[in-house]
C-alpha positions as CSV (number, residue, x, y, z in Angstrom):
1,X,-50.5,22.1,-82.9
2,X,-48.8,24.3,-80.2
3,X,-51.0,27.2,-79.2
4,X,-48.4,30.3,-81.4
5,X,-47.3,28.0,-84.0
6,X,-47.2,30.4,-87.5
7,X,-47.9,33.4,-84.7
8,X,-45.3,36.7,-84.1
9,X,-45.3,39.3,-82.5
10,X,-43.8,42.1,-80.0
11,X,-42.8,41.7,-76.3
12,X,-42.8,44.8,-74.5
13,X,-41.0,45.6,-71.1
14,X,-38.9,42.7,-70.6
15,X,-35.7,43.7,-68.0
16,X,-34.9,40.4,-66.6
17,X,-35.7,36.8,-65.8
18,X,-38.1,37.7,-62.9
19,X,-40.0,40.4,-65.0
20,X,-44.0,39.3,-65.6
21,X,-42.7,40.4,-69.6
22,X,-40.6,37.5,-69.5
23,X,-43.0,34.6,-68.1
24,X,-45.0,35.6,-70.8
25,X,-43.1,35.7,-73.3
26,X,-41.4,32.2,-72.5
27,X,-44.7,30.5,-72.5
28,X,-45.2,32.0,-75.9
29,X,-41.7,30.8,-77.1
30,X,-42.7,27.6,-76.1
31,X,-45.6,27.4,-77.8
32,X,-44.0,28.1,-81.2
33,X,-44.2,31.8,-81.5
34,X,-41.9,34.4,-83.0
35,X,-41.3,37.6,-81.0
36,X,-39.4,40.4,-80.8
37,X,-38.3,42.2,-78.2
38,X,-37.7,45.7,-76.8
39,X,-35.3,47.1,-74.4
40,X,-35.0,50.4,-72.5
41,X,-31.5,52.2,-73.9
42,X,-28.8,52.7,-71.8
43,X,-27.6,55.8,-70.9
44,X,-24.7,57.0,-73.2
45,X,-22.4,57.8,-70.5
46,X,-23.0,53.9,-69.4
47,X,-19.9,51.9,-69.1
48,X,-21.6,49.1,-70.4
49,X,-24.6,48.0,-71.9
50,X,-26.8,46.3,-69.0
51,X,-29.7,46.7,-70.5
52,X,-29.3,45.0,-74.1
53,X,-26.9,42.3,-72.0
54,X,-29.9,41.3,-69.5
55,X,-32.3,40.6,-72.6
56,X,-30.1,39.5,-74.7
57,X,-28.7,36.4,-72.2
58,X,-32.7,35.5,-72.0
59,X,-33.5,35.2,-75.3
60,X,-29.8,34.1,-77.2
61,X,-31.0,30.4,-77.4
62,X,-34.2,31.2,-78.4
63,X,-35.0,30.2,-82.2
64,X,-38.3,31.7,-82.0
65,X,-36.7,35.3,-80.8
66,X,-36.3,37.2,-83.9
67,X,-35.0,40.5,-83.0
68,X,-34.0,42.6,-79.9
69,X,-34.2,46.7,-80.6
70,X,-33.9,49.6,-77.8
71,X,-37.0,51.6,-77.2
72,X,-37.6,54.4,-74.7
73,X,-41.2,54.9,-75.0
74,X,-41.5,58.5,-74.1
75,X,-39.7,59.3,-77.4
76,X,-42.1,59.1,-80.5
77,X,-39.0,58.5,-83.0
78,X,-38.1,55.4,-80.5
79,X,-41.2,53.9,-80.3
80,X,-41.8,54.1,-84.8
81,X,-38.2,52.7,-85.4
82,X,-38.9,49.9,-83.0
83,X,-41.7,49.8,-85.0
84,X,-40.2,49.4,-88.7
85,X,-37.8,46.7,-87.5
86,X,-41.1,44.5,-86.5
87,X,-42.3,45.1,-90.0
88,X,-38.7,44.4,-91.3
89,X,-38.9,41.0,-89.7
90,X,-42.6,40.5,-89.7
91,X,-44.6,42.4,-91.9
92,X,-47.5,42.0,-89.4
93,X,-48.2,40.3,-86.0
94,X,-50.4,38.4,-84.2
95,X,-49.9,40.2,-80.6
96,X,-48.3,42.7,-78.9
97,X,-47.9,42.6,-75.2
98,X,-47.1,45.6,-73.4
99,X,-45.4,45.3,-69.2
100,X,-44.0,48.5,-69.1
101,X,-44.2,50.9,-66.0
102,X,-42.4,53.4,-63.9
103,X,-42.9,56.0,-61.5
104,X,-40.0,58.1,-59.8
105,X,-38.4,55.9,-57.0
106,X,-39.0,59.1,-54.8
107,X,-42.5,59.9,-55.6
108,X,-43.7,56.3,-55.4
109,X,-42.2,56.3,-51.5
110,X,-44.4,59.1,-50.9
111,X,-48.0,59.6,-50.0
112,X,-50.2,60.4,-52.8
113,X,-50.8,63.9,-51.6
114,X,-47.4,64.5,-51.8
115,X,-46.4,63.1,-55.5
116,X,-44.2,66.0,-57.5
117,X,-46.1,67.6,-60.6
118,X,-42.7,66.2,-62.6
119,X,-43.1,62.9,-60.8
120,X,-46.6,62.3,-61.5
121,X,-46.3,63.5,-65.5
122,X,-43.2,61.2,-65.4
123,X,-45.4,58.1,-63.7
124,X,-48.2,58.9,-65.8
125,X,-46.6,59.4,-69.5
126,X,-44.6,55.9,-69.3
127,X,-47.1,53.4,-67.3
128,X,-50.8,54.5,-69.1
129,X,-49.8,56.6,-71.9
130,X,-47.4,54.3,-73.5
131,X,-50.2,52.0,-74.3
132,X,-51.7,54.6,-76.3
133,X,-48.6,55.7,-78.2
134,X,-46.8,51.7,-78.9
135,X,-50.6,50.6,-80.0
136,X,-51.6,53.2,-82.6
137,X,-47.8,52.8,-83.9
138,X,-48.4,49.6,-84.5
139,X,-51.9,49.6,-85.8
140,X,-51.2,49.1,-89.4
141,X,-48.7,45.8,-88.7
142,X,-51.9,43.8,-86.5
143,X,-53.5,41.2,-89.1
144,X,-56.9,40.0,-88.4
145,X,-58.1,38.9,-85.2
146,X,-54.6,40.6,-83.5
147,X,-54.4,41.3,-79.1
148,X,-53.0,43.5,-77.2
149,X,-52.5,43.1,-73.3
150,X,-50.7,44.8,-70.6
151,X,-50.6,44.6,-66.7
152,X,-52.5,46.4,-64.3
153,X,-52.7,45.8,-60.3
154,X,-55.2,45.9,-58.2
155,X,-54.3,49.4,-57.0
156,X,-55.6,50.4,-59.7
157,X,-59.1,49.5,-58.0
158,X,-59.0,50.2,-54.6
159,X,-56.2,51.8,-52.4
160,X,-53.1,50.3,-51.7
161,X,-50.7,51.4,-49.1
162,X,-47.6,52.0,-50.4
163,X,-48.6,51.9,-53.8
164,X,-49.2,55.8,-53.8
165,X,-48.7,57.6,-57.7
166,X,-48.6,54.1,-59.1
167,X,-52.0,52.9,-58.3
168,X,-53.6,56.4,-60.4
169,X,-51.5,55.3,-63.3
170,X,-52.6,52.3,-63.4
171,X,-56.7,53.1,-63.1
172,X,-55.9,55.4,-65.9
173,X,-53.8,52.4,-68.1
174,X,-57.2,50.0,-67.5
175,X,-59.2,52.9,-68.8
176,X,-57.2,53.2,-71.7
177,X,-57.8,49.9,-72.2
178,X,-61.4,49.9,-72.6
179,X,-61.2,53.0,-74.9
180,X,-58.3,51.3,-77.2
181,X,-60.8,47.9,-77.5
182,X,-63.5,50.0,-78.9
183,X,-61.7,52.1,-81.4
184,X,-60.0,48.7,-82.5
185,X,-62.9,47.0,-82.3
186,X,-63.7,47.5,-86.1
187,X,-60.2,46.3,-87.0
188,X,-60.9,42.7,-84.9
189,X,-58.3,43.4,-82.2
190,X,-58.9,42.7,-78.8
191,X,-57.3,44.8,-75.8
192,X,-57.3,43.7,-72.8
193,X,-55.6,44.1,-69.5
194,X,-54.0,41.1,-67.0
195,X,-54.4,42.4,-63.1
196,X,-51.8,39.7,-61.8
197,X,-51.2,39.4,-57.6
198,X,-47.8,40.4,-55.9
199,X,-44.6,38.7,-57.4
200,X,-41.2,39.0,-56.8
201,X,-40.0,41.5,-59.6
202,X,-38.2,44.8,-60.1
203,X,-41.1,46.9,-60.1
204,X,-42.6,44.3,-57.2
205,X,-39.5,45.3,-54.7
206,X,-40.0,48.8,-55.1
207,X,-44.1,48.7,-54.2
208,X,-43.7,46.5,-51.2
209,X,-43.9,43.1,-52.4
210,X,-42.8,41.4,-49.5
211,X,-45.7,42.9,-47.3
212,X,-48.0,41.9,-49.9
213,X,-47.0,38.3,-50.5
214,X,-47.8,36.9,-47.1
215,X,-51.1,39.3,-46.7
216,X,-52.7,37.8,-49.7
217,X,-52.1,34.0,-49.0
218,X,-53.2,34.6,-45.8
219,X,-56.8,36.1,-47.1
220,X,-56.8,34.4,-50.9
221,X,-59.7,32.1,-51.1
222,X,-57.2,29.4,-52.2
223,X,-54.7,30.5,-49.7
224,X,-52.0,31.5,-51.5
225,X,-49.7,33.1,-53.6
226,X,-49.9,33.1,-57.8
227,X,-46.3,32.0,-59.9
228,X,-44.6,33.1,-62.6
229,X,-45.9,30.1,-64.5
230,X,-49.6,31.1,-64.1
231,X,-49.0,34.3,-65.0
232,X,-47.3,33.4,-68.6
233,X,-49.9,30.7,-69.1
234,X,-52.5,33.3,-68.8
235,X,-50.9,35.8,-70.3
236,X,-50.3,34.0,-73.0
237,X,-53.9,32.7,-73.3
238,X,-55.1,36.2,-73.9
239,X,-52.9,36.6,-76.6
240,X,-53.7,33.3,-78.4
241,X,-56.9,33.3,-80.6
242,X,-58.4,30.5,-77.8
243,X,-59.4,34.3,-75.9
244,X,-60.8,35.9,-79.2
245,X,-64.2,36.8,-77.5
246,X,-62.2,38.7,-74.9
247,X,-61.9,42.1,-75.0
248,X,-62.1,45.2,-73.2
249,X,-61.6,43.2,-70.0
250,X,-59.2,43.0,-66.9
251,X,-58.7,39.7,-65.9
252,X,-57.3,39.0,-62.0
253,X,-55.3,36.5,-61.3
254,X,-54.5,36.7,-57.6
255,X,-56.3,33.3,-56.1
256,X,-59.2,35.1,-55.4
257,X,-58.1,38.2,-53.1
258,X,-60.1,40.8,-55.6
259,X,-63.3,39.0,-54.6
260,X,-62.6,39.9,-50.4
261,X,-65.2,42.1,-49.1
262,X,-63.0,41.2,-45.4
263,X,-60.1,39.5,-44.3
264,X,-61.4,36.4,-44.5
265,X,-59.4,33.4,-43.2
266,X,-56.6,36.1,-41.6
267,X,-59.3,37.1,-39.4
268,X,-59.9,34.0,-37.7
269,X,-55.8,33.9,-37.3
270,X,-55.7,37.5,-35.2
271,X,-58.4,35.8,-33.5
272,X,-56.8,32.8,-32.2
273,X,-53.3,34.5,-31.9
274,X,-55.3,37.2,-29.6
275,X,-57.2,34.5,-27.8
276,X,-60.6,36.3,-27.9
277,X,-62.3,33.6,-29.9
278,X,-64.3,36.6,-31.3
């Protein structure tokens, strides 16, 4: 029996095929669950629809895709009619997976002392409050045993250069977290939170990814970088009843880079590239 066979539920954040939304999702597809998806509106003044386009071409020979509805989620209106059309084609659901996350391309470039008051509310209202708002909308669709999960970075944790406004919303989002998985606790639905290494997405490119990819293979206990692929599998493990004792938690997947207390392995490179032998 696949892992989501007889399981739906709502995908969250999708915006191409490199977003971490979409691994996830296609590992759930795969394994014989129904979803629906959202996507951010387009602007009216848009020529054309990129957004609804991008998704749509990802999910259009899909069987196990049910539905594709805009939602902005700093609108309250958006978020509940997203809402009715999952209980339209569901009338409850299994999981709900939530990879949404933005900050202002011109306060995210700048040092963390120097993040706008507008910048920061903006940052802050879409990347941790979201969670809030999209999870109590959808409180009355999760059945029994229901998870939630969104992603998190490690800048959440510690500082990251270049990370700035970004890494504060995201310490915030894995406090939400914990708070959401105990006053759902009662209900039997798990909340949890996937802290996933550097990979090559939108939101990736704008934080430095490039910088980021060949520091952590060089001080990874394994030595390198993490794939799409084990991010869905994952990802989709947490939201499959095989993680039902899990709650409350984030879960890294980087091949080991959280667990550095030094640089480990890249050390003994500056050595031998410096010749001190140190």
């Amino acid at each position: 029996m696949a892992l989501f066979e007889g399981k739906c539920g709502l995908i969250l954040g999708v915006f191409n095929r490199q977003s971490i939304a979409w691994a996830i999702a296609e590992e759930i597809l795969r394994q014989g669950g129904q979803c629906g998806f959202s996507y951010m509106p387009d602007r009216p003044d848009a020529p054309r629809p990129k957004n609804r386009a991008r998704v749509e071409k990802l999910i259009q020979d899909q069987p196990g895709a049910k539905f594709l509805h805009p939602m902005d989620v700093t609108r309250d209106e958006d978020i509940d009619a997203f809402m009715a059309e999952a209980r339209k084609h569901f009338g409850q659901i299994d999981f709900l997976l939530h990879s949404i996350a933005f900050a202002p391309p011109e306060d995210l470039k700048r040092d963390t002392i120097d993040t706008s008051r507008q910048g920061f509310h903006t940052a802050m209202d879409i990347s941790a409050y979201s969670l809030i708002a999209v999870t109590r909308a959808a409180r009355d669709l999760f059945k029994d045993r229901a998870a939630v999960l969104t992603m998190t970075y490690f800048g959440g944790e510690k500082a990251v250069p270049g990370y700035n406004v970004m890494g504060v919303c995201k310490a915030a989002l894995e406090a939400i977290v914990r708070y959401l998985a105990f006053d759902l606790g009662p209900q039997g639905v798990r909340v949890n939170a996937l802290s996933a290494g550097p990979l090559q997405t939108i939101s990736g490119r704008g934080a430095g990814v490039d910088r980021m990819l060949a520091l952590y293979e060089a001080m990874a206990p394994l030595g390198r970088n993490i794939t799409h692929e084990q991010v869905g599998r994952v990802g989709a493990f947490l939201l499959s009843d095989h993680s039902d004792g899990i709650t409350a938690e984030v879960l890294h997947l980087d091949a080991g880079y959280n667990a550095m207390g030094s640089p480990g392995r890249l050390l003994e490179r500056l050595e031998q590239a410096d010749g001190s032998g140190r």
